[in-house]
RODO-2510 file (C-alpha; in nm, 4 decimals, decimal comma):
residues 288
     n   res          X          Y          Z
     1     x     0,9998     4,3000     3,0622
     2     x     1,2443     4,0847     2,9028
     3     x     1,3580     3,7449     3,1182
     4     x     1,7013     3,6001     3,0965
     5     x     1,6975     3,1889     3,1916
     6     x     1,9501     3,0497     3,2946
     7     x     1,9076     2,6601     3,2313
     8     x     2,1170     2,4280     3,4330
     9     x     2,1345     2,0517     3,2894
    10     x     2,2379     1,8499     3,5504
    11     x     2,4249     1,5351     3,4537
    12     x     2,3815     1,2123     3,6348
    13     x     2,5892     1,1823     3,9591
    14     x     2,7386     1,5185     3,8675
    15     x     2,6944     1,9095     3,9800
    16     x     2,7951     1,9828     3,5937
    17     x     2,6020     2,2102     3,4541
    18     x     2,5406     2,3068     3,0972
    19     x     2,4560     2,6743     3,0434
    20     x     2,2071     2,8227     2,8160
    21     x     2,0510     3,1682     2,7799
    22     x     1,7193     3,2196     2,6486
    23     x     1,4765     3,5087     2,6225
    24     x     1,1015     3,5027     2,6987
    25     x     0,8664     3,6679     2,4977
    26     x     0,4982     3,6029     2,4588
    27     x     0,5376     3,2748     2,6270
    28     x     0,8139     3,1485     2,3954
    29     x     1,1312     3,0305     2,5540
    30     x     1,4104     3,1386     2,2771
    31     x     1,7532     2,9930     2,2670
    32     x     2,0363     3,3207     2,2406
    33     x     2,3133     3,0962     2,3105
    34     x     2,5216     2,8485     2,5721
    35     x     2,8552     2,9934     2,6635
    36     x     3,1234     2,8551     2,7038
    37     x     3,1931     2,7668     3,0340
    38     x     3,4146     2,5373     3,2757
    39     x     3,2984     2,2026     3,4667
    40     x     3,1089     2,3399     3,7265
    41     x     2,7674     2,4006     3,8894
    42     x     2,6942     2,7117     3,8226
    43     x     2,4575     3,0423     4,0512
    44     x     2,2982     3,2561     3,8475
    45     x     2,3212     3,6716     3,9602
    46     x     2,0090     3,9100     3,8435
    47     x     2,1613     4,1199     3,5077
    48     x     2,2630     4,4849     3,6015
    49     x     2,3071     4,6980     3,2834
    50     x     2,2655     4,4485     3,0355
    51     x     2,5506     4,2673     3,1782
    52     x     2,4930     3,9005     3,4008
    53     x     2,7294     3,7172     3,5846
    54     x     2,7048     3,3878     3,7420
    55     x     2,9865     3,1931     3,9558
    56     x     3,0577     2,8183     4,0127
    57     x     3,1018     2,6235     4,3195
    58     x     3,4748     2,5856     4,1979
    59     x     3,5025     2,9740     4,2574
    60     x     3,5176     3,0598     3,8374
    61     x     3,3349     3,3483     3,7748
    62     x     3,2177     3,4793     3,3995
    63     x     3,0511     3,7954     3,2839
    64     x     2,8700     3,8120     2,9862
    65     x     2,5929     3,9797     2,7316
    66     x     2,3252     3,7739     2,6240
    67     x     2,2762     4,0760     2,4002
    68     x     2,6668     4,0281     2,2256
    69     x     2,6977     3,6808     2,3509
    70     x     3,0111     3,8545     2,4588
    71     x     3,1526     3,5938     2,7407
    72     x     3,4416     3,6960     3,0040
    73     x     3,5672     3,4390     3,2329
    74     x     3,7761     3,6556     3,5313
    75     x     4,1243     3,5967     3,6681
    76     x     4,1224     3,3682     3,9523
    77     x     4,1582     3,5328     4,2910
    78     x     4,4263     3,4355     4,5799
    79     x     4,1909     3,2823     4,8404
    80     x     4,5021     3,1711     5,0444
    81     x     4,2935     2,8897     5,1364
    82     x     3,9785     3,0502     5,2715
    83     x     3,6263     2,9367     5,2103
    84     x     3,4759     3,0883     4,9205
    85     x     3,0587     3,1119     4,9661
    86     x     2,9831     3,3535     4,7029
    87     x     2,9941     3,6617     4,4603
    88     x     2,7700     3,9588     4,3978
    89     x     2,7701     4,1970     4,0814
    90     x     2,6859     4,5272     4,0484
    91     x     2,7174     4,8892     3,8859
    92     x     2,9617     5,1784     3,9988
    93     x     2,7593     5,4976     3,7802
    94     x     3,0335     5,7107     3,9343
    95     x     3,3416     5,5093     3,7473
    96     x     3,1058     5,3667     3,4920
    97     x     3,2782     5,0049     3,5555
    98     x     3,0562     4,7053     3,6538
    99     x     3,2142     4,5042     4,0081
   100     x     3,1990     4,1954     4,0797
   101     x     3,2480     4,1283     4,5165
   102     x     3,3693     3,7516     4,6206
   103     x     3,3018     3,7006     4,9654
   104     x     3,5237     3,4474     5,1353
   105     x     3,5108     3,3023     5,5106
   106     x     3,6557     3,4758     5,7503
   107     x     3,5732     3,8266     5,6401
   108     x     3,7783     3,8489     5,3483
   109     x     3,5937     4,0760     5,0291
   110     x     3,6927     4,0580     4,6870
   111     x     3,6739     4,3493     4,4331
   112     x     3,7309     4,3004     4,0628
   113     x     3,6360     4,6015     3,8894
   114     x     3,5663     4,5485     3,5282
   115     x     3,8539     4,6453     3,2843
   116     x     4,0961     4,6560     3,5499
   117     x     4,2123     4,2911     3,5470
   118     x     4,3178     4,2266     3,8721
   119     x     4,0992     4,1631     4,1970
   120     x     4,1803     4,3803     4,5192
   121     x     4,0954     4,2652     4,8986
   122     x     3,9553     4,4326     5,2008
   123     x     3,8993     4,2817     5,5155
   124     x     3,5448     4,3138     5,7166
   125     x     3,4603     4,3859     6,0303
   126     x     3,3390     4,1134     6,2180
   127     x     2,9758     4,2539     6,2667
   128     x     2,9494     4,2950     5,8779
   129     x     2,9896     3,8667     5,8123
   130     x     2,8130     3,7124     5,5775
   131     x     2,5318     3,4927     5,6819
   132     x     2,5129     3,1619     5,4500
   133     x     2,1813     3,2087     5,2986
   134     x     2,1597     3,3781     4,9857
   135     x     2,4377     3,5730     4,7488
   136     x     2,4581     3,9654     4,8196
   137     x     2,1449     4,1675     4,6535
   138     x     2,2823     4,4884     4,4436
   139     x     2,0435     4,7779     4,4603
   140     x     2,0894     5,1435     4,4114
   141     x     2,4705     5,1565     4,4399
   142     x     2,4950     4,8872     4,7128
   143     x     2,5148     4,5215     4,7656
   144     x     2,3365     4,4030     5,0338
   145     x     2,3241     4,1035     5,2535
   146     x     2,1845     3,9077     5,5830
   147     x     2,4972     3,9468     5,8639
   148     x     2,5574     3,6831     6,0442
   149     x     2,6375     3,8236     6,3994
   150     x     2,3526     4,0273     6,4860
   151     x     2,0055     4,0714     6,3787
   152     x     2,0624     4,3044     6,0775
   153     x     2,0898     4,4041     5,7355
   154     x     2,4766     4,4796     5,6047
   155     x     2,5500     4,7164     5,3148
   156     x     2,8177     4,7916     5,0983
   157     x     2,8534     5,1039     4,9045
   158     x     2,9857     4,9920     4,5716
   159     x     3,1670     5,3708     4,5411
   160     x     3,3391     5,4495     4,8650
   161     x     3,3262     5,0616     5,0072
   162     x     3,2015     5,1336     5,3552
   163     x     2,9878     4,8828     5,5537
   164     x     2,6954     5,0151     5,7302
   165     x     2,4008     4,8017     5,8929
   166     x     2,0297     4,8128     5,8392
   167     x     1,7517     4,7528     6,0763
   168     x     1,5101     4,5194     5,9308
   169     x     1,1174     4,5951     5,9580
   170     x     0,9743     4,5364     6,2912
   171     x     0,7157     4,2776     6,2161
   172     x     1,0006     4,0357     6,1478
   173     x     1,2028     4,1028     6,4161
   174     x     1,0843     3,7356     6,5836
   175     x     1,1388     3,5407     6,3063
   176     x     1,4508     3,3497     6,1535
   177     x     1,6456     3,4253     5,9021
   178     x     1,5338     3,1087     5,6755
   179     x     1,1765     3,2855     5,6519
   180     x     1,3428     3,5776     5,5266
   181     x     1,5347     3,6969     5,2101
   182     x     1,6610     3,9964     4,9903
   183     x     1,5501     4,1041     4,6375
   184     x     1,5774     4,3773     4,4205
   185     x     1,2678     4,4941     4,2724
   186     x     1,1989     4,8084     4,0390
   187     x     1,5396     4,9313     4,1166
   188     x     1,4214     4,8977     4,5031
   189     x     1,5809     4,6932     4,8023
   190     x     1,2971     4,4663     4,8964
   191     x     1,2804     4,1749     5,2058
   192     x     1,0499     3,8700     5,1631
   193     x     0,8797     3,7244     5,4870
   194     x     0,8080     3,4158     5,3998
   195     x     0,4957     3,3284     5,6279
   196     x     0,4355     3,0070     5,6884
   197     x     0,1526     3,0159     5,9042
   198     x    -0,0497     3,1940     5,5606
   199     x     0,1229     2,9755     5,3269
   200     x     0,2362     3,3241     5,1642
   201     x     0,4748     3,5716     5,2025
   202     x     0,4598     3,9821     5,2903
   203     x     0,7034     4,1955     5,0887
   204     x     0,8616     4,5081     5,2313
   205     x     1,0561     4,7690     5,0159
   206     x     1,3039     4,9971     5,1694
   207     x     1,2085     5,3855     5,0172
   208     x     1,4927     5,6462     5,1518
   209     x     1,5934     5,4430     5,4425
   210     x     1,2278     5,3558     5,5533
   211     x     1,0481     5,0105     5,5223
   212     x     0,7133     5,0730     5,3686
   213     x     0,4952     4,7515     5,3081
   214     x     0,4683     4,6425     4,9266
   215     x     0,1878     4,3962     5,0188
   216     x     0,1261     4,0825     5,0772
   217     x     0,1088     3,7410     4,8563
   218     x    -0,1356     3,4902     4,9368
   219     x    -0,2482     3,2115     4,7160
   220     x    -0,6505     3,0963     4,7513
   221     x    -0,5818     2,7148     4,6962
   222     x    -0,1613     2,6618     4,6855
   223     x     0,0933     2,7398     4,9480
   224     x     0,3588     2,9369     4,7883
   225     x     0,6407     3,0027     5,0384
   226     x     0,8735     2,7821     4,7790
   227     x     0,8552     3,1123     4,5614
   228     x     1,0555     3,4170     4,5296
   229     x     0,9474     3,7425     4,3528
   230     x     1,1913     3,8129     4,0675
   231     x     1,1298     4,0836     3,8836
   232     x     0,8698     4,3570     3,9304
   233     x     0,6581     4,5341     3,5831
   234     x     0,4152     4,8249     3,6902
   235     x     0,1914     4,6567     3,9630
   236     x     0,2609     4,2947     3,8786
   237     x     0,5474     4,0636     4,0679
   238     x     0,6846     3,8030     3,8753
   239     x     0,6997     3,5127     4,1017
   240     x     0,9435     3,1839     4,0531
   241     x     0,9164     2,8795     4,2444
   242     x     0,7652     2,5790     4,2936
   243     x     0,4098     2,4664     4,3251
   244     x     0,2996     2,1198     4,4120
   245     x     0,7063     2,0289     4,3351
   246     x     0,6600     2,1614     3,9633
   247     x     0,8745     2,4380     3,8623
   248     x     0,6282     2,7862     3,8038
   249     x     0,6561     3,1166     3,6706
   250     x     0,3265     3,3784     3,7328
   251     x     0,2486     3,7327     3,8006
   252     x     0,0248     3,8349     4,0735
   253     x    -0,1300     4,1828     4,0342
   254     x    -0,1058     4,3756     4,3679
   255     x    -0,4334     4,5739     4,2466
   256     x    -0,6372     4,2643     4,1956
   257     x    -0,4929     3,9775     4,4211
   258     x    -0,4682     3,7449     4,0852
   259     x    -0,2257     3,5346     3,9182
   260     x    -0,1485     3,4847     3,5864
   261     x     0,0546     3,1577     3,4657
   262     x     0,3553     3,2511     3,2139
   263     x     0,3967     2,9478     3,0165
   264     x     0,7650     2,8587     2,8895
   265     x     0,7412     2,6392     2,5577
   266     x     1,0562     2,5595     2,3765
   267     x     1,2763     2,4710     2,6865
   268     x     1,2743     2,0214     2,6773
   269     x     1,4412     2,0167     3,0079
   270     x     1,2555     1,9765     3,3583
   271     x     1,1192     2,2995     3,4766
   272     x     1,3076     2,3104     3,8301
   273     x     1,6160     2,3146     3,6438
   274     x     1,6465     2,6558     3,5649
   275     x     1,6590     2,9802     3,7268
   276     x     1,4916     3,3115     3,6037
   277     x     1,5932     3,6582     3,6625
   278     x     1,4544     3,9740     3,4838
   279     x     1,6622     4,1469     3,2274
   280     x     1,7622     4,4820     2,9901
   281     x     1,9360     4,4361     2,7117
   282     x     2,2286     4,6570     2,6352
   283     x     2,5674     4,6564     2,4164
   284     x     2,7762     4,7096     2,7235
   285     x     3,0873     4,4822     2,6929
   286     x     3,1555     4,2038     2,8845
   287     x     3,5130     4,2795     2,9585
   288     x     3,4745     4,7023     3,0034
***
C-alpha cells in the first residue's frame, strides 16, 4: 500500500494552507512535490485511479497526479449565490472520465466530468440533502453520503445519476449521526460506529446490498473514537487519528486484535496537520 499525505501548513491567524504530497514507504515520509495552488484551506478527497482531488473553502477545486505531478485547477462553477459545502470525486468505468460532484445548499449538484470543461447541474430531491458532516464517499460506481431528512444513506450512481437511499445497519439505528461516518475500504462501502461507551468503534461493510460486520476496534489502554480507518491491506486497517491529542497512524490486524505504529520521519511539521489517504499510482492525466 502506497499513502498519499496531504500536509496542510497552517499560517498564523490564517486558514492558508500550503500543499505538499509525499509518499510513505518503510516509514519514510518522501517529498513528490507541492502544487501549485490558490490561497485557501484546502480538504483532501481519497485518490481514485491514480488521480486525487482536493477543494478549498473558497470553492477552487484541483485534480492532480502525484505520479506526473500533473496539476488541474477546474473552471469555476455558477453557484448563483448558493452555499457551497463540498465536492466528491470519483470514476465513471463506463465513459472512462473521472467526475468530480459539488454539492451546494439547497439541493443543487454539480457535475464536471473530466475533459469536458464545463460543469452541468441537476437539482435533488429534497429527501436526497446532504447532511453537513463529512464530503460524499465514492465506492463502486457511486458516491455516497449521510441525508439529512431522514434516517438514511443517499447514493448516487456516477453513470445514470439517479438517487436512491440506503438503510443503515440496525444496531445503529439509535444513535446520531456524529457517532457515525462513511469510508471506502478495499473497494467496499463501509460505516464507522463510533462507540463511545467502548472507547472504540464497530465497522460495517455493505457486500451486494447487505451490511455484514467487518469487526470491531477496541484499544486495551487508549480511547480511539478520534480515529478513522483509511485504507484497508489484506486483514489490516490503517487507522488515522489522534491519540492523547498527538496525531497517529497504525494498523490493527482484525486476526490478532494488535496494533502496529507506522512512524512518519521526514515530515518537520506537527503531526495533526496533515491528512492521509491510501493511494495507486497511475499515469492517468490530470486533465483527461
Amino acid at each position: 500500500m502506497i499513502l498519499c499525505l496531504l500536509v496542510s501548513c497552517m499560517e498564523h491567524r490564517s486558514l492558508h494552507s500550503t500543499i505538499h504530497f509525499l509518499t510513505v514507504r518503510n516509514s519514510h515520509a518522501v517529498l513528490e512535490f507541492s502544487p501549485p495552488v490558490s490561497f485557501d484551506s484546502y480538504q483532501l478527497l481519497p485518490s481514485c485511479n491514480g488521480l486525487v482531488c482536493f477543494y478549498g473553502l473558497h470553492g477552487g477545486v484541483y485534480v492532480c497526479n502525484p505520479c506526473t505531478k500533473d496539476t488541474v485547477k477546474l473552471p469555476d462553477f455558477d453557484a448563483q449565490g448558493r452555499r457551497f459545502l463540498c465536492c466528491g470525486f470519483g470514476f465513471d468505468d463506463t465513459s472512462g472520465k473521472h467526475k468530480v460532484i459539488k454539492i451546494l445548499e439547497p439541493l443543487i449538484l454539480g457535475i464536471f466530468s473530466m475533459g469536458n470543461g464545463s460543469w452541468r447541474k441537476m437539482s435533488q430531491h429534497p429527501c436526497f440533502g446532504f447532511l453537513h458532516h463529512q464530503p460524499p464517499v465514492f465506492s463502486g460506481g457511486f458516491f455516497y453520503w449521510f441525508s439529512s431528512t431522514s434516517f438514511s444513506i443517499v447514493s448516487f450512481d456516477i453513470r445514470n445519476e439517479i438517487f436512491e437511499a440506503i438503510t443503515p445497519p440496525k444496531s445503529v439505528s439509535d444513535k446520531d449521526w456524529c457517532q457515525l461516518c462513511l469510508v471506502e475500504l478495499g473497494g467496499e462501502l463501509c460505516l464507522v460506529d463510533l462507540d463511545q461507551s467502548r472507547k472504540g468503534m464497530e465497522i460495517w461493510m455493505l457486500k451486494k446490498e447487505h451490511w455484514v460486520r467487518l469487526g470491531s476496534i477496541v484499544h486495551q489502554s487508549e480511547p480511539i473514537q478520534t480515529t478513522r480507518p483509511v485504507g484497508l491491506k489484506g486483514n489490516q486497517i490503517l487507522l488515522h487519528g489522534f491519540i492523547k491529542g498527538v496525531g497517529n497512524l497504525s494498523f490493527y490486524n482484525l486476526q490478532t486484535g494488535g496494533f502496529r505504529p507506522l512512524g512518519i520521519r521526514g515530515i518537520g511539521i506537527p503531526s495533526q496537520c496533515f491528512h492521509v489517504t491510501h493511494h495507486v499510482e497511475s499515469l492517468f492525466q490530470a486533465g483527461h
